[in-house]
N, CA, C and O of each residue as an XYZ file, in Angstrom:
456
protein
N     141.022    103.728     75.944
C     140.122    102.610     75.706
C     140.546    101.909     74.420
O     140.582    102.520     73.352
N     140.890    100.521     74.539
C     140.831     99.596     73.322
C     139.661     98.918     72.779
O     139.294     98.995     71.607
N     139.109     98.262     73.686
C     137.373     97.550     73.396
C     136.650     98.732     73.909
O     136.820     99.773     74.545
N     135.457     97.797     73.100
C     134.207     97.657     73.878
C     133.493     96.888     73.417
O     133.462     96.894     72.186
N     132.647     95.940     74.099
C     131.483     95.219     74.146
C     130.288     95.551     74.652
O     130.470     96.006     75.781
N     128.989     95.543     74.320
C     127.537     95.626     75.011
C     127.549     94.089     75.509
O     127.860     93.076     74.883
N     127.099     94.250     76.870
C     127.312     93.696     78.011
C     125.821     92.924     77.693
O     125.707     91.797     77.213
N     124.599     93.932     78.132
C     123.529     93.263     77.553
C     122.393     95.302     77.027
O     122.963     96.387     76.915
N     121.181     95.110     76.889
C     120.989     96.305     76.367
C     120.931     97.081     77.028
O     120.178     97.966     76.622
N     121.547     97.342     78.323
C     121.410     98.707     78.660
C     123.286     98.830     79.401
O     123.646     99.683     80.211
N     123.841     98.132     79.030
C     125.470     98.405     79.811
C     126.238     98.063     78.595
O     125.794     97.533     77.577
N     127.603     98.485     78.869
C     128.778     98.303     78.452
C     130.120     98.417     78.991
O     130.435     99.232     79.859
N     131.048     97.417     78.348
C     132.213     96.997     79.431
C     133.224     97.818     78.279
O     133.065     97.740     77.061
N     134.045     98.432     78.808
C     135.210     98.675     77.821
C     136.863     98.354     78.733
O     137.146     98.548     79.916
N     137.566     97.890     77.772
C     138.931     97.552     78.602
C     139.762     98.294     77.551
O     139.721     98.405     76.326
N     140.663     98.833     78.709
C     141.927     99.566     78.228
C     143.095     99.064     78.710
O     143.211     98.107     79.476
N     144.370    100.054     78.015
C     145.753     99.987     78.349
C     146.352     99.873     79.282
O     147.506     99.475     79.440
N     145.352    100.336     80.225
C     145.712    100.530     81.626
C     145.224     99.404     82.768
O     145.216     99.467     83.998
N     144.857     98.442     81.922
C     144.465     96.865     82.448
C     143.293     97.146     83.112
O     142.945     96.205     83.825
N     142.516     98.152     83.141
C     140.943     98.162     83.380
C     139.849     97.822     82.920
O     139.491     98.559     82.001
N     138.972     96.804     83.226
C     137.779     96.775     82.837
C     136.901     98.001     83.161
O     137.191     98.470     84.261
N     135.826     98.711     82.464
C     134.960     99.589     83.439
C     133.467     99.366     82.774
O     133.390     99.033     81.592
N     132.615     99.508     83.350
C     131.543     98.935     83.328
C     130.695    100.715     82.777
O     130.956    101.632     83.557
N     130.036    100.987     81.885
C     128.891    101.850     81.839
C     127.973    102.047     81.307
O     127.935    101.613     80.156
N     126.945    102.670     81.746
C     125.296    102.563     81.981
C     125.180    103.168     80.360
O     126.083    103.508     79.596
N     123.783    103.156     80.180
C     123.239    103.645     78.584
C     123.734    105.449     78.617
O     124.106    105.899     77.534
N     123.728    106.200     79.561
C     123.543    107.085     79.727
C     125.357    107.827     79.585
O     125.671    109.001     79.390
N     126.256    106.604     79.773
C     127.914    107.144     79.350
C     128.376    107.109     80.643
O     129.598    107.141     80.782
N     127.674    107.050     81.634
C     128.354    107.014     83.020
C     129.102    105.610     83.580
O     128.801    104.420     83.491
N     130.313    106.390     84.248
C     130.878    104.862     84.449
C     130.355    104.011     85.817
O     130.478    104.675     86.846
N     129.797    102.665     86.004
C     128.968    102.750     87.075
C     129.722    101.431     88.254
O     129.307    101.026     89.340
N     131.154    100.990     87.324
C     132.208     99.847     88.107
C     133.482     99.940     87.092
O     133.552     99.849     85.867
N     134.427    100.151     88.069
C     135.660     99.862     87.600
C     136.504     99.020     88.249
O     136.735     99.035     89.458
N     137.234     97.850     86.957
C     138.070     96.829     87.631
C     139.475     96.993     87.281
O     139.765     97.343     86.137
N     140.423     96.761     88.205
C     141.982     96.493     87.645
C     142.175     95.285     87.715
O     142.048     94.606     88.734
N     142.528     94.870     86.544
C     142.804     92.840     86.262
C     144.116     93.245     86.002
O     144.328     93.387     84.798
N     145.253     93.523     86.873
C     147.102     93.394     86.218
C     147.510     92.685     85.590
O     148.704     92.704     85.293
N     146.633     91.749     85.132
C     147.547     91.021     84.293
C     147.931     90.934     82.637
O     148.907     90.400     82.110
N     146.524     91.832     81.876
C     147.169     92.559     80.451
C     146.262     93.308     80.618
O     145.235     93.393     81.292
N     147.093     94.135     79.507
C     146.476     95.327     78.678
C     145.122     94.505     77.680
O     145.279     93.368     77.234
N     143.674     95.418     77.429
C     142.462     94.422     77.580
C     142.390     94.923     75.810
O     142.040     96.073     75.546
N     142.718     94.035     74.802
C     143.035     94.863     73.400
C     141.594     94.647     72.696
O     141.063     95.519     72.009
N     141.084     93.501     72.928
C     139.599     92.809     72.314
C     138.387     92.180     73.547
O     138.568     91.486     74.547
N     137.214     92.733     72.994
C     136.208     92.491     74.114
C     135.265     91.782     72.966
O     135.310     92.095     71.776
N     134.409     90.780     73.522
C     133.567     90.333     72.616
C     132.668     89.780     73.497
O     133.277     89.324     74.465
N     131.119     89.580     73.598
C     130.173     88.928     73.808
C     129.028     87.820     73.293
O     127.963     87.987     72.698
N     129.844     86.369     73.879
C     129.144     85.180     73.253
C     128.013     85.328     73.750
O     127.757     85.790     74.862
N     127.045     84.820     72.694
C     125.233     84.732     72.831
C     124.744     84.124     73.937
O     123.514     84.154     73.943
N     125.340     83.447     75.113
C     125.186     83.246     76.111
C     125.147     84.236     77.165
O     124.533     84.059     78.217
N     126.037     85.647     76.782
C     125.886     86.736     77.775
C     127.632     86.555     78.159
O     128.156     87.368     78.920
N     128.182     85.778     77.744
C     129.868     85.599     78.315
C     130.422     86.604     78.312
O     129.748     87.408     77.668
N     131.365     87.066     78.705
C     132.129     88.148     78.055
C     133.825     87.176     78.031
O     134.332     86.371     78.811
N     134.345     87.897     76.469
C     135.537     87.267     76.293
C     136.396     88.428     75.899
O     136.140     89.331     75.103
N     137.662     88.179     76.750
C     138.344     89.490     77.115
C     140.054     88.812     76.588
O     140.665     88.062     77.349
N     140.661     89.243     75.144
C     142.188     88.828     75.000
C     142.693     90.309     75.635
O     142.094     91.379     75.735
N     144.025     89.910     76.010
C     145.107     90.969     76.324
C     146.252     90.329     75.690
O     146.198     89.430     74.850
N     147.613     91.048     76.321
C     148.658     91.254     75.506
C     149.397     89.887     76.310
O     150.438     89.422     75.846
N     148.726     89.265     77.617
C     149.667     87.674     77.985
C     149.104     86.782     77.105
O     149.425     85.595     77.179
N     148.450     87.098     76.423
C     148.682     85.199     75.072
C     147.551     84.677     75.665
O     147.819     83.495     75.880
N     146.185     84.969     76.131
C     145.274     84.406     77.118
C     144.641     84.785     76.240
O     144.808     85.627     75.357
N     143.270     83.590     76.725
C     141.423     84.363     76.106
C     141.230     83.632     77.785
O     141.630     82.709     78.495
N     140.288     84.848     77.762
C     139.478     84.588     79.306
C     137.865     84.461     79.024
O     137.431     85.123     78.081
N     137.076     83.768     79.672
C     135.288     83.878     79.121
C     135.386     84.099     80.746
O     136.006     83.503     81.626
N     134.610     85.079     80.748
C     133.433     85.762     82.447
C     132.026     85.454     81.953
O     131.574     85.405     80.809
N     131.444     85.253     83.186
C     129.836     85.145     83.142
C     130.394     86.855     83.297
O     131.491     87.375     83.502
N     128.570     87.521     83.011
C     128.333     88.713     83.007
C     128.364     88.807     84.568
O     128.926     89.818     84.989
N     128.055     88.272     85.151
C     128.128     88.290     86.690
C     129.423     88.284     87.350
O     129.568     88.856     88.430
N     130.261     87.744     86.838
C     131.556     87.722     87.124
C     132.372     89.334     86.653
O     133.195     89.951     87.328
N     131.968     89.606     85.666
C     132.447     90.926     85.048
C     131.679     92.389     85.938
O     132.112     93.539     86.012
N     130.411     91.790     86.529
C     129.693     93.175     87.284
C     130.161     93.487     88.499
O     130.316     94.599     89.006
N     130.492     91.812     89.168
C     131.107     91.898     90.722
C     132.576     92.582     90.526
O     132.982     93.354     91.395
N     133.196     92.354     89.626
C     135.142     92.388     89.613
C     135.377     91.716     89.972
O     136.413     91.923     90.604
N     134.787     89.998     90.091
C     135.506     88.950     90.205
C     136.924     88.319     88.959
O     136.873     88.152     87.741
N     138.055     88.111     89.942
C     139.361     88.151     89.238
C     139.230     86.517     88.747
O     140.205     86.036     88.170
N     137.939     85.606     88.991
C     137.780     84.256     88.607
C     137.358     84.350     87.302
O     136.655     85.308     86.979
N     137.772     83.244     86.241
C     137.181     82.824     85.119
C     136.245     81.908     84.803
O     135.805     81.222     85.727
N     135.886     81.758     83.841
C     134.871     80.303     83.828
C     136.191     79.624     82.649
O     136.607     78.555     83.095
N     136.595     79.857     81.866
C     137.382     79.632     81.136
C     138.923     80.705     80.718
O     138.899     81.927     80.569
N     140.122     79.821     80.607
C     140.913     80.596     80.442
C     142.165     79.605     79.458
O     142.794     78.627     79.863
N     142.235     80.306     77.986
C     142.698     79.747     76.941
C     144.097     80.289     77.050
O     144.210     81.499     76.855
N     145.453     79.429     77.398
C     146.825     79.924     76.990
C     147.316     79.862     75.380
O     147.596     78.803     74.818
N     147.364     81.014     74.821
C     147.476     80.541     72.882
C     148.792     80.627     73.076
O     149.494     79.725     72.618
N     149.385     81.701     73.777
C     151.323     81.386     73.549
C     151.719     82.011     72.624
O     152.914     81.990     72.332
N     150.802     82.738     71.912
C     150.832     84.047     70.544
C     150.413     85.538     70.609
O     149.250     85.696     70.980
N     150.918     86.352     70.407
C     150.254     87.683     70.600
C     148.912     87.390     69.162
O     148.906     87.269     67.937
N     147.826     87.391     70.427
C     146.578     87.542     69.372
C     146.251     89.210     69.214
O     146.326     90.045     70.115
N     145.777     89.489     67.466
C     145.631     90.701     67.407
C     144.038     90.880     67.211
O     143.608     92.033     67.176
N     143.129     89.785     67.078
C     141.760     90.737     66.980
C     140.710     89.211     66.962
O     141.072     88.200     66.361
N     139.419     89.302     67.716
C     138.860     88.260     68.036
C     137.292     88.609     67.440
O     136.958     89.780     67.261
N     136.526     87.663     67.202
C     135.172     87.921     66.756
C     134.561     86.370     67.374
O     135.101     85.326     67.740
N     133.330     86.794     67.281
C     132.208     85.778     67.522
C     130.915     85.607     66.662
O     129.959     86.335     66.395
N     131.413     83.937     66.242
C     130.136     83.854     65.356
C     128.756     83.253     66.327
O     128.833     82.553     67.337
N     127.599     83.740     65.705
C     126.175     83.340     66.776
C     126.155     82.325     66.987
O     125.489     82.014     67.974
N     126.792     81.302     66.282
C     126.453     80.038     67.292
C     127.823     79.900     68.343
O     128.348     78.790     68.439
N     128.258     80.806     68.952
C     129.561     80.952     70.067
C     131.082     80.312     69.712
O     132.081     80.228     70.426
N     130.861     79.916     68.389
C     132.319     79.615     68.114
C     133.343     81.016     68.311
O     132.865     82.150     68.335
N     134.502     80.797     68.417
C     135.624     82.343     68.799
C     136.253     81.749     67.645
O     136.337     80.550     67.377
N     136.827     83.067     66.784
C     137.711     83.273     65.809
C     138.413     84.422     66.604
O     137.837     85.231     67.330
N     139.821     84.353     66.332
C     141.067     84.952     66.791
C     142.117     85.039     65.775
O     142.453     84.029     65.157
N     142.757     86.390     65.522
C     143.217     86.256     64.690
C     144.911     86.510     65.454
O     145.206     87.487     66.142
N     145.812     85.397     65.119
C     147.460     85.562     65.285
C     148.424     86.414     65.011
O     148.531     87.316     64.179
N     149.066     86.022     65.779
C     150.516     86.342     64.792
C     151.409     86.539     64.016
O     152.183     87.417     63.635
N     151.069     85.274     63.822
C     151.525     84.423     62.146
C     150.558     84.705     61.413
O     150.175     83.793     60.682
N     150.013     85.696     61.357
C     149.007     86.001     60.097
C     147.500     84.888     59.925
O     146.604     85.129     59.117
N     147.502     83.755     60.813
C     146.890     83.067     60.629
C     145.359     83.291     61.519
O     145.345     84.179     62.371
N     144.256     82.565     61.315
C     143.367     82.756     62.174
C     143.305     81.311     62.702
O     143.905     80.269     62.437
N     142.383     81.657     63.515
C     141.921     80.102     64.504
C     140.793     80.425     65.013
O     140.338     81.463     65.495
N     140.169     78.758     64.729
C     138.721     79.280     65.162
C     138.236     77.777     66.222
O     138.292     76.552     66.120
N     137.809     78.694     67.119
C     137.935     77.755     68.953
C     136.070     77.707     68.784
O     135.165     78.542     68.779
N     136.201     76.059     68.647
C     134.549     75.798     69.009
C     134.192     75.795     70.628
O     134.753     75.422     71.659
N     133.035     76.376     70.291
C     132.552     76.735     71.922
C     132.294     75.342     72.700
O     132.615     75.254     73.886
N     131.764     74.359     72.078
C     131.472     73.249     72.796
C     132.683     72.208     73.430
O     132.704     71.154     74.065
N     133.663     73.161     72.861
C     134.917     72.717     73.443
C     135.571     73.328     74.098
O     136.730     73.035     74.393
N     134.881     74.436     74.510
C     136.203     75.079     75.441
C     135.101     75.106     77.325
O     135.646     75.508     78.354
């Protein structure tokens, strides 16, 4: 396991190395597991909307509705190409994404724009 995010208060999503999302209950049990092949899942974060935002190791930010993340739907609502190995992502409460680069630099992606 690399992430984890609280999903909402009683779940949690964690993504690993092994390009799995898995979904589990308050109780530690795992209660859905997804294979997304396309990265390894290094940062999980949840915008105040309930989104879930998932970087891996292809240079992507992906946003899922929580609904999208419960079914294992392989659809996005949003999907950001940076073209950089991003190493670590946060969210401020009003849903802006900070991501931090490559180049040592950060970047910070307003929500009303993506």
């Amino acid at each position: 396991v690399l992430a984890f995010a609280q999903l909402d208060n009683r779940l949690l999503v964690s993504g690993s190395y092994d390009k799995t999302l898995r979904i589990w209950n308050e109780e530690g049990e795992q209660i859905n597991f997804y294979s997304y092949n396309f990265a390894h899942h290094y940062a999980l974060a949840v915008l105040p909307n309930g989104d879930l935002i998932n970087l891996g190791d292809n240079k992507d930010i992906e946003i899922r509705s929580v609904g999208q993340v419960l079914t294992g739907s392989h659809e996005t609502k949003v999907k950001i190409k940076i073209g950089k190995l991003i190493s670590s992502l946060a969210v401020f409460s009003n849903g802006d994404i900070v991501i931090g680069i490559e180049n040592e630099k950060i970047e910070i992606w307003k929500r009303e724009y993506l």
